[in-house]
C-alpha positions as a printed Julia matrix, in Angstrom:
343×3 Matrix{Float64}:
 207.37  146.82  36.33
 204.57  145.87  38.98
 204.18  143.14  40.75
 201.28  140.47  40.78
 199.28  138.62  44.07
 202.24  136.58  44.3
 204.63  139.63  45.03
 206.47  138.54  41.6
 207.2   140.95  38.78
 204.8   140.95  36.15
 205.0   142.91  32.79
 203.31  146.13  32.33
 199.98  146.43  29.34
 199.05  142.56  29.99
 195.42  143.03  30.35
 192.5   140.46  29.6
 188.99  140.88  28.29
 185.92  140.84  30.72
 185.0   137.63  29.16
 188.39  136.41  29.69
 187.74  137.5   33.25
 184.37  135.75  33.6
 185.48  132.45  32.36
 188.69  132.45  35.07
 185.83  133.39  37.74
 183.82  130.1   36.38
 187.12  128.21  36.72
 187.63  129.3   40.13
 190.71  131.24  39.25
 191.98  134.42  40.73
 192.53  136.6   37.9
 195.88  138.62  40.05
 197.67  135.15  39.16
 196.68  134.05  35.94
 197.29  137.92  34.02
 200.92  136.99  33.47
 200.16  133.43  32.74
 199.74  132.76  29.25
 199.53  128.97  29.03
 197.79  128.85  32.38
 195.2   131.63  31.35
 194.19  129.42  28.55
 194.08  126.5   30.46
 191.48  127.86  32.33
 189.63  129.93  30.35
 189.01  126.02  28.38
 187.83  125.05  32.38
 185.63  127.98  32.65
 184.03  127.43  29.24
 182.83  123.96  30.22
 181.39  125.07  33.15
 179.35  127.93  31.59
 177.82  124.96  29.01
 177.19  123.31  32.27
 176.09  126.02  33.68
 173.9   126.57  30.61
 172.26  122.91  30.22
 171.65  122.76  34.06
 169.19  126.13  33.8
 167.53  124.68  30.71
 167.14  121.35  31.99
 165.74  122.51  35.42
 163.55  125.39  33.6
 162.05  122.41  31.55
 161.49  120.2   34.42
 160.0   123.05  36.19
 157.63  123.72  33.58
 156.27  120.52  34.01
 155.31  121.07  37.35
 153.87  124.64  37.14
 152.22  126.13  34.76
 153.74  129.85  34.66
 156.61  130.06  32.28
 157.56  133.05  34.19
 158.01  130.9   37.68
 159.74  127.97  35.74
 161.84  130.16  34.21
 162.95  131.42  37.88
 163.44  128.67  39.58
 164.99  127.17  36.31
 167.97  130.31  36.82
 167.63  129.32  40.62
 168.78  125.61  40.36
 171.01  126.26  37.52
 172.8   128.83  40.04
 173.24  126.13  42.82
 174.54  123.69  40.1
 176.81  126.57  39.1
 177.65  126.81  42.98
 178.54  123.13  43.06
 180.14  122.6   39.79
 182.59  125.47  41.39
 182.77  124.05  44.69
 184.06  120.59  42.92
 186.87  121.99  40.48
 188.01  124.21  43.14
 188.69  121.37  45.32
 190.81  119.96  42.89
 194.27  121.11  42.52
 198.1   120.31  42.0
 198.12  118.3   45.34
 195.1   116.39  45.31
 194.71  115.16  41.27
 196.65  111.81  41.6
 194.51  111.3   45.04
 191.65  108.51  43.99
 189.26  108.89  46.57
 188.77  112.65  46.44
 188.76  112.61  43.04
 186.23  109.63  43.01
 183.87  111.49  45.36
 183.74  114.5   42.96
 182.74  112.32  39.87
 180.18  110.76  41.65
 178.47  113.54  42.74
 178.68  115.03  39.4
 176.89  111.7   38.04
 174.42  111.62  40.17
 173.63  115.66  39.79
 173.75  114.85  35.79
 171.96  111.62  35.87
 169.07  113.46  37.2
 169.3   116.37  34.78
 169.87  114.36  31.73
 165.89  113.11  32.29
 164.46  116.53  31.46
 166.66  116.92  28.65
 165.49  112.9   27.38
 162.11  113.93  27.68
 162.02  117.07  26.14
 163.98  115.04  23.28
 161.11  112.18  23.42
 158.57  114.63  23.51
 155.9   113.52  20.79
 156.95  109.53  21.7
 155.74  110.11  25.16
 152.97  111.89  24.76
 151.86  108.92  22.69
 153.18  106.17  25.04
 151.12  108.48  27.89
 148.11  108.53  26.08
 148.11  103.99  25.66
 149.31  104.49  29.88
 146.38  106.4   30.02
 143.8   103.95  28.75
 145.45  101.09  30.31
 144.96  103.08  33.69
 141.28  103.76  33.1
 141.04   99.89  32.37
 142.63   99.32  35.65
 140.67  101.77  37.62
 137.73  100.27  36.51
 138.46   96.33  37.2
 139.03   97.53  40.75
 136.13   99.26  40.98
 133.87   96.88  39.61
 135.98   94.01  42.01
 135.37   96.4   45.01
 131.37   96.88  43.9
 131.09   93.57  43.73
 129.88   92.17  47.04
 127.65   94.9   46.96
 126.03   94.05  43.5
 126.1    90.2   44.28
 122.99   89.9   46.18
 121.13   92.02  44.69
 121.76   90.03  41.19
 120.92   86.97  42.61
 117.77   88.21  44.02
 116.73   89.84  40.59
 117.76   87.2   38.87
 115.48   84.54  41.48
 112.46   86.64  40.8
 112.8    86.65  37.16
 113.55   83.04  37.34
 110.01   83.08  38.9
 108.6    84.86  36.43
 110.05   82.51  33.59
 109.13   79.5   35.02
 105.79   80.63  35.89
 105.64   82.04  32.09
 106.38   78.63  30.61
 104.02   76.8   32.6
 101.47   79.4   31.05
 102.36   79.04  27.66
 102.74   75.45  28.04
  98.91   75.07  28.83
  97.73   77.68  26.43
  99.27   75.44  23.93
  97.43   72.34  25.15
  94.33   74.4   25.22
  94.78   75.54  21.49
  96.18   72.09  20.28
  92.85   70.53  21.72
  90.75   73.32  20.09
  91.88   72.06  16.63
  91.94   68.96  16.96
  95.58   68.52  17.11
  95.54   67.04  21.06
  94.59   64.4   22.91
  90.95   64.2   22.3
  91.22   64.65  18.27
  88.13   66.53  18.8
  87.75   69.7   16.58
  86.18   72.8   18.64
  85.45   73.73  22.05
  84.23   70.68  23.4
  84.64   69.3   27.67
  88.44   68.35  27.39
  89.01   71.93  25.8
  86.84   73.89  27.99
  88.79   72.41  31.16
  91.8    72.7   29.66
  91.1    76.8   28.65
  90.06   77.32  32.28
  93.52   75.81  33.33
  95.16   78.07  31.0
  93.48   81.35  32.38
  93.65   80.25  36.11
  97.27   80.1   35.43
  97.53   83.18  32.96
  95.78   85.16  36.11
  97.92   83.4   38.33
 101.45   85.07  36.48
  99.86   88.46  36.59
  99.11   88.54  40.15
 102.88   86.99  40.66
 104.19   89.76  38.21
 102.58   92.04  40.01
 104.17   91.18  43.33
 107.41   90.94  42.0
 107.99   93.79  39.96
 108.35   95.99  42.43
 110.95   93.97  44.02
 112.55   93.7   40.17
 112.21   97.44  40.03
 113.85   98.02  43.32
 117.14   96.06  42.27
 117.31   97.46  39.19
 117.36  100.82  40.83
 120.16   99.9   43.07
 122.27   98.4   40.36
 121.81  101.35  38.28
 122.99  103.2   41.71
 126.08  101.19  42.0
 126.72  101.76  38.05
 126.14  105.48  38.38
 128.83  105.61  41.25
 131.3   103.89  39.71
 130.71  105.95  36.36
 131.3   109.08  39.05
 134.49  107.6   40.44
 135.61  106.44  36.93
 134.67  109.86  35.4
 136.45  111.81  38.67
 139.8   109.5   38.16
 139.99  110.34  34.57
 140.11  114.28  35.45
 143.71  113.19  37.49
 145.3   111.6   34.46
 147.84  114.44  33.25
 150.98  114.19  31.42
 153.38  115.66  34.51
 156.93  114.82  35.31
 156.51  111.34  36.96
 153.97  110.17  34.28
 156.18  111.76  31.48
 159.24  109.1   32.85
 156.92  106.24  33.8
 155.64  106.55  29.8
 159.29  106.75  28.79
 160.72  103.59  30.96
 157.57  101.65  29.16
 158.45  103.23  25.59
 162.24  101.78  26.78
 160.79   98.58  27.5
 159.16   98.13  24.49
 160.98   99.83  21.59
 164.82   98.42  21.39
 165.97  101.04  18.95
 164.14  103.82  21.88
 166.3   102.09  24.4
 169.59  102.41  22.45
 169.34  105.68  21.69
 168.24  106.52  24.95
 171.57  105.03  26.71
 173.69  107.03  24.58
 171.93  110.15  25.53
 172.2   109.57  29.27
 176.22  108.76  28.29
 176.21  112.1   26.38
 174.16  113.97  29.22
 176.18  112.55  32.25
 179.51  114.01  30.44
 178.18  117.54  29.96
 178.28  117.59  33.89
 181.61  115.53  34.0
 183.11  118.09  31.84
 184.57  120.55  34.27
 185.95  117.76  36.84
 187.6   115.71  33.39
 188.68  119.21  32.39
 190.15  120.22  35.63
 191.52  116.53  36.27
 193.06  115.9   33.08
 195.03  119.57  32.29
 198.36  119.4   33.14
 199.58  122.4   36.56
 201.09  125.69  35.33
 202.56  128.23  37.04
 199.38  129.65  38.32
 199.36  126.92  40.33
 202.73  127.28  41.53
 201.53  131.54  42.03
 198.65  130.27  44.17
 200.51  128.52  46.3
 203.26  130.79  46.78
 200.62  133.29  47.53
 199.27  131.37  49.84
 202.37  130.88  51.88
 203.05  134.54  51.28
 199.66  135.21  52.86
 200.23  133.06  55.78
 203.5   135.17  56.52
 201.85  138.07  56.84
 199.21  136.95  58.77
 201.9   135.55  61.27
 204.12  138.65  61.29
 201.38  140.61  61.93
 199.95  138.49  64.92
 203.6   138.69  66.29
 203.9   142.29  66.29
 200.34  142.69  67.95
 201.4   140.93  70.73
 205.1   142.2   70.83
 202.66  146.06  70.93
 200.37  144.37  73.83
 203.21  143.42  75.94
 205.22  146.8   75.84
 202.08  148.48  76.37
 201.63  146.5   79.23
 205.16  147.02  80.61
 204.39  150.59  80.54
């Protein structure tokens, strides 16, 4: 017979498989104590197996979030292991806190579930979108246009005192030019209607009344081109500057396209509007978070809701046993430092 950690006999040939091993190590249990506990072993070999699918989800979860972000799969991958790693670390860290003193205690236990739903609220969103994939990418893609809409309202409303004046000047020299135009056309048609006889004189051909009125005409037909001449240069020069204006904004326009991308934050803004707008999306979507949120509940539930064994009972003797030791030996240190210095 040997004995275990606890300094209690334990029968020889009980041995345990690596794996066996490696899911008490998840659990947080020392393997000394648990070799001659059947139940107990069991118990937490259940507790180590859902932290390894913890364990498990939090690497993929982060690895896809990560890949998001950068575009190596070799450097999400990484820091995917890295985070999963520190979510192993705290997953560990919680369930080891728990124990046969401490389970019917509300507050500690109440701290530990809310960390754990707040560490698997956040990685149940790279799991929703990688789940909502091809609905997102389609709910980015209407974001998308809407943005370019948006961007381009404020760019015209910013443009706009800019291209105001210039409108109205183009548009008061062309009003020139029209007004001036009718009253030319107006007396080329007097001038024709009193060429055929159709005016105010009745009088067929080019007679007095039609001669005056064809010099009116062409004093005012010369008069248009020497005004069209003056202003087109001033109709030219605001039309360059609004084609200026419209050339900058199609620059800005065309640069803020080139930042549209389907990352992380656009990738959950597109699924909060597909959530919005599709009840059955929003349904489903719950119940994943639910089902998420419990994959990292499941080692504090686990851990909470199994009944104590006898490993707990070993620990805690072992513990005390420990403690023992440690005094004895502190007492005969000093007992050896005062004799030494009495001699």
């Amino acid at each position: 017979m040997q004995t275990n950690a606890s300094g209690y006999p334990m029968k020889q040939g009980q041995t345990s498989s690596k794996f066996t091993q490696f899911l008490w190590w998840l659990s947080t249990a020392e393997k000394e104590l648990l070799e001659n506990a059947v139940v107990d072993g069991n118990r937490y070999a259940i507790t180590g197996f859902t932290v390894m699918g913890t364990w498990l989800f939090a690497t993929l979860a982060w690895t896809y979030f990560f890949s998001t972000v950068v575009d190596s799969i070799w450097a999400s991958t990484i820091l995917g292991i890295f985070m999963g790693g520190i979510i192993l670390g705290i997953d560990r860290a919680l369930i080891k806190g728990i124990n046969k003193g401490n389970k019917q205690k509300l507050i500690p236990i109440s701290f530990r579930v809310l960390l754990a739903l707040t560490i698997g609220l956040f990685m149940a969103q790279p799991a929703l979108l990688y789940l909502f994939n091809k609905e997102i990418h389609v709910q980015i893609s209407l974001d998308n246009e809407q943005r370019k809409r948006n961007k381009l309202q404020s760019q015209d409303s910013v443009y706009q005192s800019i291209k105001a004046p210039i409108v109205a000047q183009r548009n008061g020299l062309q009003q020139q030019l029209i007004d001036k135009d009718k009253e030319v056309s107006a007396a080329r048609q007097s001038f024709i209607a009193e060429t055929d006889g159709t005016g105010g004189s009745k009088k067929i051909g080019l007679k007095d009344i039609a001669q005056a009125k064809q010099q009116a005409y062409l004093r005012l037909q010369a008069d248009y081109t020497l005004l069209e001449a003056g202003l087109r240069p001033k109709l030219n020069q605001a039309d360059s500057s609004l084609q200026q204006i419209d050339a900058a904004i199609l620059k800005e326009q065309a640069s803020f396209e080139t930042l549209l991308n389907d990352g992380f934050i656009t990738r959950i803004e597109a699924l909060n509007n597909l959530i919005d707008k599709n009840s059955s999306v929003a349904y489903r979507y719950y119940l994943l978070v639910a089902i998420l949120m419990l994959i990292e509940l499941m080692p504090v539930i686990a851990k909470t809701l199994l009944p104590s064994g006898t490993y707990d009972e070993h620990a805690k003797l072992q513990e005390a046993f420990e403690i023992r030791q440690l005094q004895k030996r502190y007492q005969q240190d000093v007992a050896n430092a005062l004799s030494d210095e009495t001699l």
